[in-house]
KEKE-3310 file (N, C-alpha, C; in steps of 0.2 Angstrom, whole numbers, plus 5000, padded with zeros to 4 digits):
npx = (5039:5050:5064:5066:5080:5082:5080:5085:5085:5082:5085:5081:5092:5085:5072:5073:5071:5063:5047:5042:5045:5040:5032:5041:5047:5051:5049:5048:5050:5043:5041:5026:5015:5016:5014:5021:5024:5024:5027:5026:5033:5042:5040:5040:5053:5053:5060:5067:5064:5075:5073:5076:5073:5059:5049:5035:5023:5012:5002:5000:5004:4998:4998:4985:4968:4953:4938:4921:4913:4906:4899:4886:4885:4888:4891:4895:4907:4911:4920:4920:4914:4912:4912:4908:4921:4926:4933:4930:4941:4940:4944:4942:4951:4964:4964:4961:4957:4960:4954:4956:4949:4959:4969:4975:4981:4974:4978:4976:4981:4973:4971:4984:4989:5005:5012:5018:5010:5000:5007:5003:4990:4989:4999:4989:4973:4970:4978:4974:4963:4966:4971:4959:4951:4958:4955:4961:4965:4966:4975:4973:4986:5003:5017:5030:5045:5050:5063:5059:5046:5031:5023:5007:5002:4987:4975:4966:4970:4982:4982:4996:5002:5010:5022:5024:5028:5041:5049:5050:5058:5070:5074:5077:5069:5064:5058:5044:5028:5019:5003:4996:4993:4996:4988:4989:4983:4985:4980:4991:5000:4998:5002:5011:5013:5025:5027:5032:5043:5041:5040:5029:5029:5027:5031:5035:5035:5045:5054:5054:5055:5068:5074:5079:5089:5085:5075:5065:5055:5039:5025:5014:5013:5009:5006:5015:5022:5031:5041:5048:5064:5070:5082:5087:5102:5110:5099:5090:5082:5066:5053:5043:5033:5029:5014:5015:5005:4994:4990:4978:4977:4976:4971:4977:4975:4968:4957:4959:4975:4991:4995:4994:4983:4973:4961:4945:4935:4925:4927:4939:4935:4926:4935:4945:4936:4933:4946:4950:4956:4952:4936:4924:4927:4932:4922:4913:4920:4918:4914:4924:4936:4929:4927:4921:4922:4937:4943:4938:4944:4955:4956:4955:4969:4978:4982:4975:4977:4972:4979:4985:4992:5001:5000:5008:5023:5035:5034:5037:5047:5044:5032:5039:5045:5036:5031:5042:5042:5030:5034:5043:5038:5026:5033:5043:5032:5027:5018:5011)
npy = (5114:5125:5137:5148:5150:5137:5132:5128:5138:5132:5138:5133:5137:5140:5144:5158:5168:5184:5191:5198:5190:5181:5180:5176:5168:5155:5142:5131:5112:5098:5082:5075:5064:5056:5066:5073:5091:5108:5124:5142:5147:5142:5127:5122:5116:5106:5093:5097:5093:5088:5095:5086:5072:5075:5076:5077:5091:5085:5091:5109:5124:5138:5157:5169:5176:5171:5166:5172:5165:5145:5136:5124:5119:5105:5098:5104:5110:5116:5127:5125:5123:5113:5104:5093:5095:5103:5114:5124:5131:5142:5153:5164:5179:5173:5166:5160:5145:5135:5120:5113:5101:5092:5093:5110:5119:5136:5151:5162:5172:5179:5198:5207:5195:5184:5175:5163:5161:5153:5143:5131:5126:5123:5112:5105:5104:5110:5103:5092:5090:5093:5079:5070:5073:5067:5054:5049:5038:5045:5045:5050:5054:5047:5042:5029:5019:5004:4990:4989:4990:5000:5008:5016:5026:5031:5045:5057:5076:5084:5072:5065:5058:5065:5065:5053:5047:5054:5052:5035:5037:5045:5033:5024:5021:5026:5040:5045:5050:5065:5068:5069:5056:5046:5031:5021:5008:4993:4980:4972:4979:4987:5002:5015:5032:5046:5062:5072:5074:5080:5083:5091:5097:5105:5111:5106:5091:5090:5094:5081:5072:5076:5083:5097:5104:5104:5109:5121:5133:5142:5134:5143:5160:5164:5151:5138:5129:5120:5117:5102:5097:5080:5071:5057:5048:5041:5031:5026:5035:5034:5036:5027:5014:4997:4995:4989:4988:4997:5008:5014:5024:5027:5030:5025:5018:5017:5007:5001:4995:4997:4993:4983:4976:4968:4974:4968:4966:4974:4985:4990:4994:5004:5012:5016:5024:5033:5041:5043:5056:5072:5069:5072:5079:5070:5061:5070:5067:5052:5046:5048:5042:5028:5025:5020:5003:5006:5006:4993:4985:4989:4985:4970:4968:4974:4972:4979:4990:4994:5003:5007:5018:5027:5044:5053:5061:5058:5043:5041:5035:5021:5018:5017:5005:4995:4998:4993:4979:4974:4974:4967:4953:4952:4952:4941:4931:4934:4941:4958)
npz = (5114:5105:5105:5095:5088:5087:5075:5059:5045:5027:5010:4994:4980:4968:4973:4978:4970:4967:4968:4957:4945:4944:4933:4923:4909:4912:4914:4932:4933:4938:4949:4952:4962:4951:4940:4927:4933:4926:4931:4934:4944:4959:4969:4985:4992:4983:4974:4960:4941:4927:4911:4901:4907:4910:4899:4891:4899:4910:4918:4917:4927:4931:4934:4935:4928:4935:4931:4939:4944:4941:4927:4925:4938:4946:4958:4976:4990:5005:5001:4987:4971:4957:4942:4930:4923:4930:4944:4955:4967:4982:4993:5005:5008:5006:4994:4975:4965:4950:4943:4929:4918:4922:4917:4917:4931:4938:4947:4959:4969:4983:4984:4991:4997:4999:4985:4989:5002:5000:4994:4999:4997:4983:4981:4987:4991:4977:4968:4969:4965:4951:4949:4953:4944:4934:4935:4949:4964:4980:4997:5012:5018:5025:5019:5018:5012:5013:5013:5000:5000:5001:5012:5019:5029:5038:5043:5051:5049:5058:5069:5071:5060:5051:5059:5063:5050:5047:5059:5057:5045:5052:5056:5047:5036:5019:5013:5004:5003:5008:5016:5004:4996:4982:4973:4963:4952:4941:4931:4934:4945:4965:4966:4975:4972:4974:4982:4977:4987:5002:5019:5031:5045:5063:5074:5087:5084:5077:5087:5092:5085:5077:5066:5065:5056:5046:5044:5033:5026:5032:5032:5033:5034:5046:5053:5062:5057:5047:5031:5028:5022:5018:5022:5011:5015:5009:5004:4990:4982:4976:4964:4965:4972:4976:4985:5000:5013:5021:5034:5046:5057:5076:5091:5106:5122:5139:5141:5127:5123:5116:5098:5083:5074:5060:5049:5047:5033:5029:5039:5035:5023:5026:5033:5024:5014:5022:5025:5011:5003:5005:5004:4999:4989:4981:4980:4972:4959:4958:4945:4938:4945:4949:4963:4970:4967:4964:4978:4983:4976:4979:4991:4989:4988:4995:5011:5028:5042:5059:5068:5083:5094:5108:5111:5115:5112:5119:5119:5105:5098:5104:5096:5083:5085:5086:5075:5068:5070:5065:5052:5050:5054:5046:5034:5034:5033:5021:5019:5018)
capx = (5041:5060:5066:5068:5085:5085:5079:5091:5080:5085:5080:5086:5093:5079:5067:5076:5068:5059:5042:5041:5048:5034:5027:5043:5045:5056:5047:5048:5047:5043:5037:5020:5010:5015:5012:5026:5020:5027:5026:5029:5032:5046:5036:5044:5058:5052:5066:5066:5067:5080:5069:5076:5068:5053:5046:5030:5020:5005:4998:5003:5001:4998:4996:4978:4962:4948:4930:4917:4908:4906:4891:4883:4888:4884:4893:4896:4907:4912:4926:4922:4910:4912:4904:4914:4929:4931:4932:4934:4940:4937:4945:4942:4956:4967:4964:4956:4961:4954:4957:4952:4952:4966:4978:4980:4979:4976:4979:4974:4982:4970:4975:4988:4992:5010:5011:5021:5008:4995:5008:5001:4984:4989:5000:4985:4967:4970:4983:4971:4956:4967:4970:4952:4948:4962:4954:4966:4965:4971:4973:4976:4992:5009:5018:5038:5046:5053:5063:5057:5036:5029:5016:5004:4999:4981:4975:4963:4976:4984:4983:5003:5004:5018:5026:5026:5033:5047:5053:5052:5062:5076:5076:5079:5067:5066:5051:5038:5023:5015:4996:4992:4996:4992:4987:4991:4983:4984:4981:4997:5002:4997:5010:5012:5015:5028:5022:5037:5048:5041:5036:5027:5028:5024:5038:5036:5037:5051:5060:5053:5061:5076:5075:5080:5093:5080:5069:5064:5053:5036:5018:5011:5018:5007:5007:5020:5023:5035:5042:5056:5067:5072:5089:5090:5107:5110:5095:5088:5075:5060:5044:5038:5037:5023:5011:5013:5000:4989:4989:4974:4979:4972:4974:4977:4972:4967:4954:4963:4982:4992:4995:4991:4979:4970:4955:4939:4937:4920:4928:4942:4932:4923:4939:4947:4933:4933:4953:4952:4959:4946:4933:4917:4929:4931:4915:4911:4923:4919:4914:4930:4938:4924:4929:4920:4925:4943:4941:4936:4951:4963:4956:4956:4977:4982:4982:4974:4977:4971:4986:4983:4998:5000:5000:5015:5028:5039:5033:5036:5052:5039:5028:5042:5047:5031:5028:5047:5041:5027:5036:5049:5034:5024:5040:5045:5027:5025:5011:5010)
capy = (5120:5128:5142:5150:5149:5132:5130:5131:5138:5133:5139:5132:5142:5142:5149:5164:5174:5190:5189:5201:5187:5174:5178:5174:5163:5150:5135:5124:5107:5093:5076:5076:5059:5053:5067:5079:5097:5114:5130:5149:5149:5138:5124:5125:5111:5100:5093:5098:5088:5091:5095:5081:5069:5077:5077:5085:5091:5083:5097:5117:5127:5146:5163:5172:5178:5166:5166:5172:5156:5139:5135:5117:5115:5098:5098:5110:5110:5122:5130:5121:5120:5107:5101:5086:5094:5110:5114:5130:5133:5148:5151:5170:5182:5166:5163:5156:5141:5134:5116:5112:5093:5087:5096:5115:5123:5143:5153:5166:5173:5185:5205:5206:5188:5182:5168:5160:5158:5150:5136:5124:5124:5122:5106:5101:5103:5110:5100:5084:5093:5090:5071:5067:5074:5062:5047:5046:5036:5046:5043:5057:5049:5049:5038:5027:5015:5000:4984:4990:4991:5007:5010:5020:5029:5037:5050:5065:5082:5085:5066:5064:5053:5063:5065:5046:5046:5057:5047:5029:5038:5043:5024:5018:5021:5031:5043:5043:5054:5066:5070:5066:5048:5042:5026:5018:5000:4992:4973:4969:4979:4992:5006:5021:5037:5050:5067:5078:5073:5084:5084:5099:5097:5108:5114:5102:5086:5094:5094:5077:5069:5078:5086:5103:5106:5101:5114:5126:5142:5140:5131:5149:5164:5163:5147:5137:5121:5120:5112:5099:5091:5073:5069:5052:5046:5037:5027:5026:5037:5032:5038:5024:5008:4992:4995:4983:4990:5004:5006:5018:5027:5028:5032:5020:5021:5009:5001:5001:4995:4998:4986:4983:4972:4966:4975:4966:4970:4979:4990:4992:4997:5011:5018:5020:5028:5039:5040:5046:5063:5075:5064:5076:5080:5063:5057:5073:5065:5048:5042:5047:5036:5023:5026:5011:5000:5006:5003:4987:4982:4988:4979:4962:4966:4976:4973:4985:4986:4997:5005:5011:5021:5031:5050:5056:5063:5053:5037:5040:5026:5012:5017:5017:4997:4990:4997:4990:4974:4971:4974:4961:4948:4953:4952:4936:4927:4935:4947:4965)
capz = (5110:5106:5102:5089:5087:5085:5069:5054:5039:5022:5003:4987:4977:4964:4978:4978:4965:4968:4966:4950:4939:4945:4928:4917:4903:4913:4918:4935:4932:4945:4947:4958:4962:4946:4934:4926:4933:4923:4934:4933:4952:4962:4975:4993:4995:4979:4970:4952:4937:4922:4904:4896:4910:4913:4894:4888:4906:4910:4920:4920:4932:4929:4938:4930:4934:4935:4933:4945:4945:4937:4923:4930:4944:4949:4965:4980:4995:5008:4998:4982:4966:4954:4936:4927:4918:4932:4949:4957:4976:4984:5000:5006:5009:5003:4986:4969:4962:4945:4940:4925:4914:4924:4914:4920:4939:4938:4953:4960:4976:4986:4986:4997:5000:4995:4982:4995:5007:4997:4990:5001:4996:4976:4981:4992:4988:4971:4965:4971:4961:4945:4950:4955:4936:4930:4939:4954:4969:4985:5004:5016:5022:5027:5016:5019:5009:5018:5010:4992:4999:5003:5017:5020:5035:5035:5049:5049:5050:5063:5074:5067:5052:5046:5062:5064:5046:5049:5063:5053:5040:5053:5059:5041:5031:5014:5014:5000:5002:5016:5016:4998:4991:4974:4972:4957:4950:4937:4932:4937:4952:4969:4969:4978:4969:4977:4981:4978:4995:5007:5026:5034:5053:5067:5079:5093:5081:5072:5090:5094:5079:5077:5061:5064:5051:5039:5042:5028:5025:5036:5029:5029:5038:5051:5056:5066:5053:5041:5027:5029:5020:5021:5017:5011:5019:5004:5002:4985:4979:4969:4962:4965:4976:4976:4991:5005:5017:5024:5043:5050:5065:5080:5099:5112:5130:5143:5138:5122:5120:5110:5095:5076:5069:5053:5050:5044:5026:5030:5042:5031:5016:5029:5034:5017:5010:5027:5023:5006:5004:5002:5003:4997:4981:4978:4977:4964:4954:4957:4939:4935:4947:4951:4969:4976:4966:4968:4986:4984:4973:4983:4997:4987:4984:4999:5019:5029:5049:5063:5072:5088:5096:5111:5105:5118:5109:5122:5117:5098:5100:5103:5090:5078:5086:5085:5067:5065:5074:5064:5045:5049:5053:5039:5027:5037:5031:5014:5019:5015)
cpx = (5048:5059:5068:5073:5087:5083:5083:5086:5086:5083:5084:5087:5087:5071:5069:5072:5062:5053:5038:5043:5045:5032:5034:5043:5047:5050:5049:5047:5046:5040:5032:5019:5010:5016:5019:5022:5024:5024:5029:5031:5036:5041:5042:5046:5054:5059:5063:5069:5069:5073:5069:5072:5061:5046:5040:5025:5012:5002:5004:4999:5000:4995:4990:4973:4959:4941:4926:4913:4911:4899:4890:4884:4884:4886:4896:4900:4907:4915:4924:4915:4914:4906:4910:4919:4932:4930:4936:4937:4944:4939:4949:4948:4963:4970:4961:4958:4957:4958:4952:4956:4957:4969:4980:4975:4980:4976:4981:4974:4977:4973:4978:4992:4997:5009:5012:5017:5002:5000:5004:4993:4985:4994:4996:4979:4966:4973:4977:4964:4957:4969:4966:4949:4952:4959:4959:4960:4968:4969:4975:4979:4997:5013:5027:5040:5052:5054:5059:5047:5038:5023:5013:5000:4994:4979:4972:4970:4977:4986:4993:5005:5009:5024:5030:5032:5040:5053:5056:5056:5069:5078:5076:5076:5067:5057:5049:5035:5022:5009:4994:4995:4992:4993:4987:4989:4981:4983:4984:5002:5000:5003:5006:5014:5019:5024:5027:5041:5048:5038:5032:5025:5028:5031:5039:5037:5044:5055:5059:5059:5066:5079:5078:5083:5091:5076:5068:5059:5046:5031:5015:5012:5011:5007:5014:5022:5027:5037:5045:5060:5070:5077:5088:5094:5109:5106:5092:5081:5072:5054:5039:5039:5030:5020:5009:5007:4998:4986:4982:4976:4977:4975:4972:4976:4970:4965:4954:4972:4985:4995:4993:4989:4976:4963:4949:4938:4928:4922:4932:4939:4928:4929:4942:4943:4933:4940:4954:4951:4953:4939:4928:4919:4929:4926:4913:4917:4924:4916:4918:4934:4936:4927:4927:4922:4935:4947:4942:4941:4956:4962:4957:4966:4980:4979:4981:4974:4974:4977:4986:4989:4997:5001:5004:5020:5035:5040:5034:5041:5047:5034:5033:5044:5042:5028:5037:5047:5036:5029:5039:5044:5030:5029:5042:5040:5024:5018:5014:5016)
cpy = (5121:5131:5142:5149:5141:5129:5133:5132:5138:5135:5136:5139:5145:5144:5155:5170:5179:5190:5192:5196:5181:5173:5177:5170:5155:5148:5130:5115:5102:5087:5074:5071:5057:5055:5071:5087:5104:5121:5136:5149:5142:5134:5123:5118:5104:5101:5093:5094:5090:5090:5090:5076:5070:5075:5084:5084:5086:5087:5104:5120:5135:5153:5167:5175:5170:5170:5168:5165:5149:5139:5128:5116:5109:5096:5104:5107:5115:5129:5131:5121:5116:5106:5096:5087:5101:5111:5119:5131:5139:5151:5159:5172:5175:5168:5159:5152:5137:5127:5115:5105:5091:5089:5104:5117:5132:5144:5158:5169:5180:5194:5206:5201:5186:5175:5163:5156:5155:5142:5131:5121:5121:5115:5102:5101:5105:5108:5092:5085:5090:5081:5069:5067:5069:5054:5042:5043:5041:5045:5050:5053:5049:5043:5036:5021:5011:4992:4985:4991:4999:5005:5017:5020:5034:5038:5054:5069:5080:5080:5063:5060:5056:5064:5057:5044:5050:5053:5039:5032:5038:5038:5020:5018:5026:5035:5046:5050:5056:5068:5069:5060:5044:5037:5024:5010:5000:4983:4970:4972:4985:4996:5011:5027:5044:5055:5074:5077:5079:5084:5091:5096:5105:5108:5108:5097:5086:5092:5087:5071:5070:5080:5094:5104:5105:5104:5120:5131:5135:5138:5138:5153:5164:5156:5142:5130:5127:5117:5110:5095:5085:5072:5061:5048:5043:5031:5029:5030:5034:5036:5034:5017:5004:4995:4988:4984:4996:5001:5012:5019:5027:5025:5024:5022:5015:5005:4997:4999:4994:4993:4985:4977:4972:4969:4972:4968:4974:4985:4993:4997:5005:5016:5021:5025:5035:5042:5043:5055:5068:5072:5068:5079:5075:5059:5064:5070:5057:5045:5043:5039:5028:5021:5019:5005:5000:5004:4998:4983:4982:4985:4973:4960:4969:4975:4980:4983:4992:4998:5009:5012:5024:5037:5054:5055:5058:5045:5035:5034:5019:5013:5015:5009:4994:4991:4992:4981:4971:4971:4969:4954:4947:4950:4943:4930:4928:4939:4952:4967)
cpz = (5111:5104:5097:5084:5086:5080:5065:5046:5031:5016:5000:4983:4970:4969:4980:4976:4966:4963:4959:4944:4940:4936:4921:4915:4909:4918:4923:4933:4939:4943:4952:4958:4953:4939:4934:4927:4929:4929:4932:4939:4954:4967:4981:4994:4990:4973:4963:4947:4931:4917:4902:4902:4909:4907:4896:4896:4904:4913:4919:4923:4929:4935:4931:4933:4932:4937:4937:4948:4940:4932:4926:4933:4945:4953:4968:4987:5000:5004:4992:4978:4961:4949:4935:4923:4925:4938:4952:4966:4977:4992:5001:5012:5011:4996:4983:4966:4957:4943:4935:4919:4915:4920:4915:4924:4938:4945:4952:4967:4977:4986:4992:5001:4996:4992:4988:5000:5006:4994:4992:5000:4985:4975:4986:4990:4979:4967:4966:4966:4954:4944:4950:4945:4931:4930:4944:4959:4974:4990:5006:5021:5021:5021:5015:5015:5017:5015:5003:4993:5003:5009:5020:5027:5037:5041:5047:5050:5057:5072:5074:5064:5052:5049:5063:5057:5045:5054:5061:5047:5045:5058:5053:5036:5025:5013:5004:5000:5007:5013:5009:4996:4989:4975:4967:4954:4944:4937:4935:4945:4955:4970:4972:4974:4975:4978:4981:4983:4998:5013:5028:5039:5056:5073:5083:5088:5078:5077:5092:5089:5077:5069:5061:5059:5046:5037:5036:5029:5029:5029:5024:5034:5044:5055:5057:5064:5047:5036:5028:5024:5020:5017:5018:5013:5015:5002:4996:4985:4974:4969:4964:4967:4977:4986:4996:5009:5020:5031:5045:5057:5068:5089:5104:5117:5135:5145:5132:5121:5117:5106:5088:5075:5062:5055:5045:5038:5027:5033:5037:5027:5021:5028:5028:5014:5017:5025:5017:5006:5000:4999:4999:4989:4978:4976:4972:4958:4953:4951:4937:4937:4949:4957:4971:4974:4967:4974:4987:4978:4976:4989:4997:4987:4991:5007:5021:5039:5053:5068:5077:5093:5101:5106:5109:5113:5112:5121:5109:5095:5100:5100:5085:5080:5085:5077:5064:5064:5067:5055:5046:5050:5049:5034:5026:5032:5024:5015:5016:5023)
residu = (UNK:UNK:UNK:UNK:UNK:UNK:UNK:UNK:UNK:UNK:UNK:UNK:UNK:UNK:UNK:UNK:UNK:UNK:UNK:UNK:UNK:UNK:UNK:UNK:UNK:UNK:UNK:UNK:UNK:UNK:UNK:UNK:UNK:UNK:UNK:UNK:UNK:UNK:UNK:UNK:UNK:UNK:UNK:UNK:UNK:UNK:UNK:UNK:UNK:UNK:UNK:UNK:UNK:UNK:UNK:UNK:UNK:UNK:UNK:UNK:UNK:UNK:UNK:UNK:UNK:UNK:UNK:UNK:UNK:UNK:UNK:UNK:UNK:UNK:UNK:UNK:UNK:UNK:UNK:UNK:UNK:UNK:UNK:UNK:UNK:UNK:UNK:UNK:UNK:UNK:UNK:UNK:UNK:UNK:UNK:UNK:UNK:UNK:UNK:UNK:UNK:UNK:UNK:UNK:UNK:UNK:UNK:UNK:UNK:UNK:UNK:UNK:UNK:UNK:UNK:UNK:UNK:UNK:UNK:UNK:UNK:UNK:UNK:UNK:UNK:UNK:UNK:UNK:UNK:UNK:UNK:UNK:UNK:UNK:UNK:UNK:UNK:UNK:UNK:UNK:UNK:UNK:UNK:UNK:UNK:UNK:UNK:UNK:UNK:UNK:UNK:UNK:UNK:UNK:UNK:UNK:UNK:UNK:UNK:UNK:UNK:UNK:UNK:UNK:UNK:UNK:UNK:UNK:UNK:UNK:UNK:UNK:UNK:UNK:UNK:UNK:UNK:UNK:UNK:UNK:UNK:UNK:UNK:UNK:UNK:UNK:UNK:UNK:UNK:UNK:UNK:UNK:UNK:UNK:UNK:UNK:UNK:UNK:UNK:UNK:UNK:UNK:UNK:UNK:UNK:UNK:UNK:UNK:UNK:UNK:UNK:UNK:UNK:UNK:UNK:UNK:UNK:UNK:UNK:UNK:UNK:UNK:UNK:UNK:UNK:UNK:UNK:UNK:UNK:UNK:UNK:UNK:UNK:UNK:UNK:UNK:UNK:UNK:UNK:UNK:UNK:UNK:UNK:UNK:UNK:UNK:UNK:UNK:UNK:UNK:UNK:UNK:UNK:UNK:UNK:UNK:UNK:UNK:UNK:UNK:UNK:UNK:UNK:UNK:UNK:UNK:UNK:UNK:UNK:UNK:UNK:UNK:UNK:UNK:UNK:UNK:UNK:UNK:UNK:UNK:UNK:UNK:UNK:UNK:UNK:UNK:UNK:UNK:UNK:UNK:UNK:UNK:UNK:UNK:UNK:UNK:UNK:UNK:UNK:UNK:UNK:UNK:UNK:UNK:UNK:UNK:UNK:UNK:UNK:UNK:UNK:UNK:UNK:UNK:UNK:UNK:UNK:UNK:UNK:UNK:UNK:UNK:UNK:UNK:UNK:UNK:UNK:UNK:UNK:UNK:UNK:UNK:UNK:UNK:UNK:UNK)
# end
């Protein structure tokens, strides 16, 4: 943990705007996992994309009421009803989020909760509500580009996927995606879809890795994660980079050390479906995306490995060499 004073918070300039002007005419634009998003409302340290880029949105987002309920529901989670075009989540003294046919997110911050402190649920579970209804793929994972492949880093919250990625970006890499990444296949190739270029770390990782000057406004005013910026350093940004491999994280220990391996394609297929982002959403939306078979596609095209790391903050250098270790023998052989 640090002090206070050693974080340098930054805003853009278009996150400035005083919250009475959430509801005018002028449009956000962005480019999410793929899609073109339209906003009333600034997202916290995503770069915006010019009009003429952007064309006509694929999703809009909105401030509104929303429904008290759903009619069919054909699936329920904790938070979460669901029929096959809508899906509400529900998340008390929070807020209400309605995604409906993959094409607009409304939202609905609780009385008395600042827009602000809900963003991160509206580019997280409800921003994934409108993919899921599109027929995405996603993992819950960290996601770096390296040598033109991207790799995916999957982890429940909180094990440090996006710490790990963080640190592979300031050792060369160009950073991709945190906690949601779209998967993208077609006949011809496994990409990666961006997710807007943003980290959200947690203070101690923050000082581990050495981003301070990169920090921005927090997660959510109570909590002691932030948003960060990743300055590229002049490596090329993209939207979108072919997918070399998906690592599964996982703690090392003594009877265990540490090391990455090829996982069995049985295992494989367990952990990715464990791995997929929002797993209980995803399976209510799996006609859309015929989850198991997607699964089983991507395992035919992509390498998948079991990555077992210590989880000391001090030891974070010999994660980042053994994953540097094992991309140059890959690359070397023509794997993933």
């Amino acid at each position: 943990m640090f002090a206070r004073e050693r974080l340098y918070f930054r805003t853009a300039p278009h996150m400035r705007r005083p919250m009475s002007d959430l509801n005018a005419p002028q449009l956000y634009r962005y480019r999410l996992s793929g899609l073109c998003v339209a906003s009333p409302f600034a997202l916290p340290m995503r770069s915006l994309v010019a009009d003429e880029e952007a064309g006509t949105p694929d999703v809009i987002f909105r401030l509104g009421d929303i429904p008290p309920g759903l009619d069919e529901v054909t699936h329920r989670g904790a938070s979460w009803t669901a029929n096959a075009q809508t899906c509400l989540l529900e998340l008390p003294g929070i807020g209400r989020f309605l995604a409906e046919g993959g094409k607009c997110l409304t939202v609905s911050p609780a009385p008395g909760v600042p827009l602000d402190d809900i963003l991160v649920f509206v580019t997280g579970t409800a921003f994934a509500a409108i993919l899921y209804q599109r027929g995405a793929l996603l993992l819950h994972g960290s996601a770096v580009v390296y040598h033109d492949r991207a790799y995916v880093f999957c982890a429940p919250s909180g094990t440090g996927k996006s710490t790990l990625a963080g640190a592979l970006v300031e050792a060369g890499a160009a950073f991709l995606a945190d906690d949601v990444c779209a998967i993208e296949q077609t006949a011809d190739h496994v990409r990666v879809r961006a997710d807007g270029r943003c980290l959200r770390l947690y203070r101690d990782s923050i000082d581990h890795v050495g981003l301070h000057g990169s920090v921005g406004q927090r997660v959510r005013q109570r909590l002691d994660k932030f948003h960060v910026a990743i300055d590229q350093q002049g490596r090329s940004a993209t939207d979108t980079a072919p997918l070399g491999a998906i690592f599964i994280l996982g703690n090392s220990n003594a009877s265990l050390p540490p090391g990455i391996a090829r996982m069995p394609s049985l295992m494989a297929a367990q952990a990715l479906l464990h791995e997929t982002y929002r797993r209980r959403l995803a399976l209510a939306y799996s006609s859309q995306s015929c989850l198991a078979t997607a699964v089983a596609t991507l395992l035919s095209r992509v390498p998948v490995y079991h990555f077992r790391r210590p989880r000391d903050f001090d030891l974070l250098s010999e994660s980042v060499a053994m994953v540097h270790a094992h991309w140059a023998e890959q690359l070397l052989a023509g794997d993933g």
